[in-house]
N, C-alpha and C positions, 0 to 999 in steps of 0.2 A: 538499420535504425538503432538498435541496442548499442553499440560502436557509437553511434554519435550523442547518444544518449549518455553514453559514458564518458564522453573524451569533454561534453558540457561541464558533466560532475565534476569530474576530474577539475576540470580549467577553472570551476566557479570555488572548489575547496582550495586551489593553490593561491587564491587573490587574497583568501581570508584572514582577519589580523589575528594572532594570539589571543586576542580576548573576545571573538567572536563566538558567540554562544552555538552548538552545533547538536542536534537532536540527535539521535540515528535510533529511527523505529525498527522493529521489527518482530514476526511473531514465529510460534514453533510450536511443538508438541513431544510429550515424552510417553511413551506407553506402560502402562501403570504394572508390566512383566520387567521392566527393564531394569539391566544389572551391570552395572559396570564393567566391571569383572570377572562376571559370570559364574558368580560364588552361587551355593548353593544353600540356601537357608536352611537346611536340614541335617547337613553335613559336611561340615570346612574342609573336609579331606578328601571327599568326593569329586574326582577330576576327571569322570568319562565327561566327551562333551555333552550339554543339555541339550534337548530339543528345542528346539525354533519354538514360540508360541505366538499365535499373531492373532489370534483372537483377543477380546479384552477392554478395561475402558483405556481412554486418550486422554491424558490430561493435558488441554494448551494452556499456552503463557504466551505473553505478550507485554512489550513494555518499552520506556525509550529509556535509550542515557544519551543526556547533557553533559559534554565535554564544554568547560570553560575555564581553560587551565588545569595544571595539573593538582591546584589547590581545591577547585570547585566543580566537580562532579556527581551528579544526582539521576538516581534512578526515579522514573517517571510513568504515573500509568499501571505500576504493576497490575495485571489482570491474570488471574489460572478460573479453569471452568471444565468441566470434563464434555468431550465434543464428541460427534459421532454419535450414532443409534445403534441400540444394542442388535440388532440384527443386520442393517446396514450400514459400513462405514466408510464414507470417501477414503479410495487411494491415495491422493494427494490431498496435507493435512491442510491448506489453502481452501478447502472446499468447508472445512468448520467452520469457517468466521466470513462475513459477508459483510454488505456496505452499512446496511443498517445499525449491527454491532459497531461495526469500525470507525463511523461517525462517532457515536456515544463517545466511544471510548477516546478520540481526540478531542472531544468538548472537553472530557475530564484533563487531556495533558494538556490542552493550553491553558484549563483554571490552573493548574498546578506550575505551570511557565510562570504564568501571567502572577499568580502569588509569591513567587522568588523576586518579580523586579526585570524579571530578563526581555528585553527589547529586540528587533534584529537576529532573532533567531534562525537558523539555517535548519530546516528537518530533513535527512534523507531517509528514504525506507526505498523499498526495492520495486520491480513493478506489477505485482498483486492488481489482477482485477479492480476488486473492490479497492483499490486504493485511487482507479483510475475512475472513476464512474460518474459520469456527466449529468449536469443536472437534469430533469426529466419533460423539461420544454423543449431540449437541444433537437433536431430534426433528426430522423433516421430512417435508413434507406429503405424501411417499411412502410414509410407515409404515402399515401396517396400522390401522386404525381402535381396535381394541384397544388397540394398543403406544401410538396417540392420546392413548387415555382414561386410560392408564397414567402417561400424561406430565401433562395436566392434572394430576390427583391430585399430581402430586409439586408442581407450581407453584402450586397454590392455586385453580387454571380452573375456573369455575362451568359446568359445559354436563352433558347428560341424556346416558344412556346410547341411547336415542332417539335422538338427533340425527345428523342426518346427516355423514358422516364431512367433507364440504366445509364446514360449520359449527364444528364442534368445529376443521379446523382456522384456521378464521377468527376464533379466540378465543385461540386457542393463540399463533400465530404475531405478534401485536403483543406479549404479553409477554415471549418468548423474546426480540427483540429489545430489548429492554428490560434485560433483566437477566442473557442471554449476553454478555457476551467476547467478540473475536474472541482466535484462539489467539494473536495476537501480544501483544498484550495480558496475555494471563494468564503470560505467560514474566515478568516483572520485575515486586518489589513494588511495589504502588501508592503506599505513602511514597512511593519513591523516583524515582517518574517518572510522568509524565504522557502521554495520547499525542488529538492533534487529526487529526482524519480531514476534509477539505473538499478540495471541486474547486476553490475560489479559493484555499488554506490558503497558495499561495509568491506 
């Protein structure tokens, strides 16, 4: 699935004309020990190696740049915030920033698109959870077998009221993905912008 997911990306950035506007999200984190270098603030000529520190706070960032031309390029969104809990902190810095944040925070880049003028936009970001998250009526395979059968019916799903509830939703659940949205997606018309989801997409 990643593979095809990419080879989409891919195929949909090669059609694009030189003046198409192109987002590319994405977010990170730096930890507030971190040193280029590995210089020592106490002592320039100090070169045993340091110790490792990995406690500490997390400062993320997160931001897009719009490539449109090599004249017209703009940084988008900038966000820093310090993530993690001082006693617990996600291993994977993916676990700082969730759907709720990530909404907000593309409401602010498409006001900030949308006040450049720019139309036809292309966003890629990578595939993040939270970047994926369906809107919260979408059926899931934790529904009651009824509320199931209730949802086939609305999508067209061919399965017996018989059938067992792991079947029905094993029928269900390729088409939803198919022709749900993620809610980021459904915030901005589709005239107006386009959006590529792949782990190679930057």
């Amino acid at each position: 699935m990643p593979q095809l997911m990419t080879f989409t990306c891919v195929q949909h950035m090669t059609r694009l004309s030189p003046e198409t506007p192109v987002d590319f999200l994405d977010e990170s984190y730096i930890h507030h020990h971190y040193s280029r270098h590995q210089d020592s603030l106490f002592d320039p000529t100090y070169d045993a190696p340091p110790k490792a520190k990995h406690k500490g706070r997390r400062l993320c960032f997160i931001a897009g740049i719009m490539a449109n031309g090599p004249q017209d390029a703009k940084l988008l969104g900038r966000d820093i915030f310090e993530g993690g809990k001082k006693r617990k902190e996600p291993k994977d810095y993916h676990g700082m920033f969730d759907h709720e944040y990530f909404v907000r925070w593309f409401v602010r880049v498409m006001d900030e698109v949308e006040s450049l003028g720019k139309t036809g936009v292309t966003f890629v970001m990578d595939n993040a959870k939270y970047h994926k998250v369906l809107p919260v009526e979408t059926p899931r395979g934790t529904w009651r077998k009824t509320d199931l059968l209730l949802a086939c019916q609305r999508y067209g799903v061919d399965v017996d009221v018989n059938d067992l509830k792991k079947t029905i939703w094993s029928r269900l659940k390729p088409v939803l993905a198919a022709r749900v949205d993620p809610v980021v997606v459904t915030m901005a018309p589709s005239v107006h912008w386009k959006f590529l989801t792949s782990v190679l997409a930057f």
